[in-house]
C-alpha positions in Angstrom: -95.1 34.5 28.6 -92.2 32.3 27.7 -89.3 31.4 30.5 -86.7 34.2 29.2 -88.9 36.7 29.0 -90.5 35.7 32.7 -86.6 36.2 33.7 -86.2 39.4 32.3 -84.5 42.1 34.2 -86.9 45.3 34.9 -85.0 46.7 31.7 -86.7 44.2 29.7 -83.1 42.2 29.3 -83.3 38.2 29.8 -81.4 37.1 32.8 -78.7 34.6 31.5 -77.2 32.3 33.9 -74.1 33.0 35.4 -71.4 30.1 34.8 -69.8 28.3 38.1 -66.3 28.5 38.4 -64.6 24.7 38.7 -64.0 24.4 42.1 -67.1 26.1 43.4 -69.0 23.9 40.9 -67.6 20.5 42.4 -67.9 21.8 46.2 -71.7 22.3 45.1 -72.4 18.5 44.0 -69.8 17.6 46.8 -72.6 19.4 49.1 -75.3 18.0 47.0 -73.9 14.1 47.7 -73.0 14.8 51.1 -77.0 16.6 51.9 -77.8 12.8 50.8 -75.0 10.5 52.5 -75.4 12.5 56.1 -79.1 10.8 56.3 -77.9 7.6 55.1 -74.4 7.2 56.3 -75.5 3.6 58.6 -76.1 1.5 55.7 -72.3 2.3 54.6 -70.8 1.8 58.1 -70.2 -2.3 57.9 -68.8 -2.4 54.3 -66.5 1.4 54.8 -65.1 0.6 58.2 -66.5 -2.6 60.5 -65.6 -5.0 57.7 -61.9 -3.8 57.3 -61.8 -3.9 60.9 -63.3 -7.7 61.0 -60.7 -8.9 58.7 -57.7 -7.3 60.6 -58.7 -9.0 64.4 -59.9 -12.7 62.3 -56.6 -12.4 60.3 -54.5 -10.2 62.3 -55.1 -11.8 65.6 -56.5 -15.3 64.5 -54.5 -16.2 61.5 -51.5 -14.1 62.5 -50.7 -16.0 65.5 -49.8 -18.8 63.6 -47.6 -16.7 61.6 -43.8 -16.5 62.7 -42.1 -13.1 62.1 -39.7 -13.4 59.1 -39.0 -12.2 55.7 -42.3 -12.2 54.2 -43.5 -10.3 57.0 -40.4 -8.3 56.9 -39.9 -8.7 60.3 -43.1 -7.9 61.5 -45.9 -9.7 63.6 -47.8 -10.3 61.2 -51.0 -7.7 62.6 -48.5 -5.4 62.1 -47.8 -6.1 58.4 -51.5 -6.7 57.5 -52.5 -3.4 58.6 -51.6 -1.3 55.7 -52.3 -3.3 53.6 -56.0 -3.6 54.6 -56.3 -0.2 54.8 -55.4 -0.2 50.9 -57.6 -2.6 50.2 -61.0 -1.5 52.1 -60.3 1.8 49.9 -60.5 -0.2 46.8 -63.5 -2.4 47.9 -64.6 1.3 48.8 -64.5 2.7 45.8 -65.3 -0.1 43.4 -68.7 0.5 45.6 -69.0 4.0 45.8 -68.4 3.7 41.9 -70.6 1.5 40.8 -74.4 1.4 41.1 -74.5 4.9 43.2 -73.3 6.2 39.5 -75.6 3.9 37.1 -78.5 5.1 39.8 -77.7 8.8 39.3 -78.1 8.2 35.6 -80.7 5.6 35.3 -83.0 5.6 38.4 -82.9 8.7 40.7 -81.4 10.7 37.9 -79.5 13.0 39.7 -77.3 14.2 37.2 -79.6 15.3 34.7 -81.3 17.5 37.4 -77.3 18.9 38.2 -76.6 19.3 34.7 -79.9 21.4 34.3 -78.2 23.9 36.3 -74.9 26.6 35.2 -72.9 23.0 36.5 -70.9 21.3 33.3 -70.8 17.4 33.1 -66.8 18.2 33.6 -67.5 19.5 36.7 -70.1 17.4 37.7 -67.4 14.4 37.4 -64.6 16.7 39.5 -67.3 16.4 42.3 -68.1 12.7 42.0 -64.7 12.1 41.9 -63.9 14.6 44.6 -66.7 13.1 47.1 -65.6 9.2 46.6 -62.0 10.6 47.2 -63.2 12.1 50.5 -65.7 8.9 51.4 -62.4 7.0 51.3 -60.3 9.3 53.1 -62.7 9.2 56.0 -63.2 5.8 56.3 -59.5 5.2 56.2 -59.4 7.3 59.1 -61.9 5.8 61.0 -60.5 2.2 60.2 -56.9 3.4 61.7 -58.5 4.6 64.8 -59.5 0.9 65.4 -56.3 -0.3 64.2 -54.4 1.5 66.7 -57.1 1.0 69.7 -55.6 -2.8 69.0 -51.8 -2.1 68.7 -51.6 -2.8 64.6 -49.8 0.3 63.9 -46.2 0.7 63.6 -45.4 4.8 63.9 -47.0 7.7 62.7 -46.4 6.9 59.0 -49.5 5.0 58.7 -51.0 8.7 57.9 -49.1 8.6 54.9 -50.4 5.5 54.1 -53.5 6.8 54.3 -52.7 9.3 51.4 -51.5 6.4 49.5 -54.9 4.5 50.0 -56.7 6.9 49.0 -54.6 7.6 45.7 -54.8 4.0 44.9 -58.8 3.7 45.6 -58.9 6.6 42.8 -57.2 5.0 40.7 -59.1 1.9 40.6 -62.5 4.2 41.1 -62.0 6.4 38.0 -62.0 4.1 35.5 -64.7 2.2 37.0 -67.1 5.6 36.7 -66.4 5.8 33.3 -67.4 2.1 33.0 -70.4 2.8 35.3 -71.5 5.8 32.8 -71.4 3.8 29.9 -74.0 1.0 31.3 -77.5 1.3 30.0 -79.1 -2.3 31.5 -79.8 -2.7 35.1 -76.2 -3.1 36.5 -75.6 -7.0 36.0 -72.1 -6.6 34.5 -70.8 -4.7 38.2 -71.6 -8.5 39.5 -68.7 -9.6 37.3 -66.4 -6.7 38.0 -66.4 -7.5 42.2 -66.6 -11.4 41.6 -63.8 -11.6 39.3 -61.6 -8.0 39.5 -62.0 -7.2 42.7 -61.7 -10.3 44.8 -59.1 -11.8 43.1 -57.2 -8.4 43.4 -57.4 -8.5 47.3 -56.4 -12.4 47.3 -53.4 -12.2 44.6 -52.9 -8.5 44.8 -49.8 -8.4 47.9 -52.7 -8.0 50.7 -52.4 -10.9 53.0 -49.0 -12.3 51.5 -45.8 -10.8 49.2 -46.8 -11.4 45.7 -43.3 -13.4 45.3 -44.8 -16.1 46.8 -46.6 -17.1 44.1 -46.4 -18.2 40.9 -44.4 -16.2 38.3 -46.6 -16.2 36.1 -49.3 -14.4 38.3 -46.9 -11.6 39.1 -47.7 -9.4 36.4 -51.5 -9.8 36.8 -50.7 -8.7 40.2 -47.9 -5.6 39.3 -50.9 -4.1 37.0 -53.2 -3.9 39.9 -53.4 -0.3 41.8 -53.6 -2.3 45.1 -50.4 -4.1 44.7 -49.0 -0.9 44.1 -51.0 1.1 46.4 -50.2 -1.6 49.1 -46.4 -1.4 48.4 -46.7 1.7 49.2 -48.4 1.7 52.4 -46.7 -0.7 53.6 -43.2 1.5 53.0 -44.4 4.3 54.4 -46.0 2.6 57.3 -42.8 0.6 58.3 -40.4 3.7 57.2 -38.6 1.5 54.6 -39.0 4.0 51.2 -36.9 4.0 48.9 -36.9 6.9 45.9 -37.1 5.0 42.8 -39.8 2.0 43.7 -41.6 5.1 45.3 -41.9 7.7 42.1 -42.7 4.3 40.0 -45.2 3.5 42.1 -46.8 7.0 42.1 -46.1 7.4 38.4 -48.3 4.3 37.9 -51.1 5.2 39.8 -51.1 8.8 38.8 -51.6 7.8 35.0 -54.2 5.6 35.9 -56.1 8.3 37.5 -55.8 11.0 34.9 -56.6 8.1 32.1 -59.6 7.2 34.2 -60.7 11.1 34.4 -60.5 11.7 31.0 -62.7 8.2 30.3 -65.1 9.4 33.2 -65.5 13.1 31.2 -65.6 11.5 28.2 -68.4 9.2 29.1 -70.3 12.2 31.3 -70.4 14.4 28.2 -71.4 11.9 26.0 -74.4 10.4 28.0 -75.3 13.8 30.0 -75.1 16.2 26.3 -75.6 14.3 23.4 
């Protein structure tokens, strides 16, 4: 007896599977990944929280005592001005992990997507819910990384939550592009070496983190202005010290916004293409 005829209804009609509707769909693989992560959350604590945490008290506290408030700390101490900033970046460093070999794994090694794909869930789903579960694996650690922050006095006012919104948006951005990347790679994940040793490092050095990007040369600035963390970080730091201003803000959203969708459409792109064909 073949499968559809083992599925068959008493009338003798073969069941057919029901399609998922979108949202349900990505809640499901957002289950799936989180039915995983809950038993192996403690190997993700140092890099997602401890390690932001590390750099604010060495820099912050070390670093920053030697710093005089002024105008590249607009005022601040310079804990103070770090803070956001760091939170901006640890959802970067997040998410260029998170998007990397977790996503070559689910293709090449534990190949989790072909068993989600076997079910009524699309590969355009399946990528709302990878997307949707780094978006909420950065959201969370941002969280847990301002709890610390304020235990030591970094934080300047409650708009350090809209910060947090701002981190996230900004680890998207830099995380959606990097899954479509991620999909494409059939070896075993050497090029990702490259991407954190020469992308994402000099981003958090060059990208506005620990200094203003006017500080350097000119002729870094618009290495640094194409960067989702310098913008991402510009607009932390706004929100955080309640100094936004309308038009800096929308272009700063409007950047990271179409880096996002552009990054979505790669990442479907590439899902379909490796999951379907």
């Amino acid at each position: 007896m073949d499968n559809a005829s083992a599925a068959a209804d008493p009338g003798g009609t073969p069941a057919v599977a029901r399609p998922v509707g979108s949202v349900r769909a990505a809640l499901l693989v957002v289950e799936g990944l989180w039915a995983w992560y809950r038993r192996n959350w403690r190997a993700t604590v140092v890099s997602s929280v401890v390690q932001p945490v590390l750099y604010l008290l060495a820099l912050g506290f070390g670093f920053g005592s030697q710093v005089r408030p002024g105008e590249a700390t607009q005022g601040l101490p310079y804990l103070a001005y770090l803070a956001p900033a760091l939170l901006v970046a640890g959802a970067v460093q997040n998410a260029a992990g998170e998007s990397t070999h977790p996503v070559l794994s689910s293709f090449k090694w534990a190949r989790t997507y072909w068993g989600i794909i076997a079910t009524p869930i699309s590969p355009g789903q399946l990528v709302a819910g990878q997307l949707l579960w780094i978006a909420l694996r950065l959201l969370t650690s941002g969280a847990a990384y301002l709890v610390v922050a304020a235990l030591f006095g970094a934080l300047t006012g409650p708009g350090v939550l809209l910060s947090l919104v701002f981190a996230v948006l900004a680890g998207m951005a830099f995380s959606a592009p990097l899954v479509a990347y991620s999909a494409s790679v059939r070896d075993e994940g050497q090029g990702f070496n490259a991407v954190f040793r020469f992308v994402v490092v000099p981003m958090t050095l060059f990208a506005g983190t620990y200094f203003p990007v006017s500080q350097l040369p000119v002729w870094v600035w618009p290495l640094a202005w194409v960067t989702p963390l310098w913008h991402g970080t510009e607009l932390a730091r706004a929100a955080a010290f309640e100094s936004m201003s309308p038009l800096p803000t929308l272009g700063h959203l409007a950047y990271l916004l179409a880096v996002l969708a552009v990054g979505v459409l790669l990442t479907r792109r590439q899902f379909t293409r490796r999951l379907l064909v």
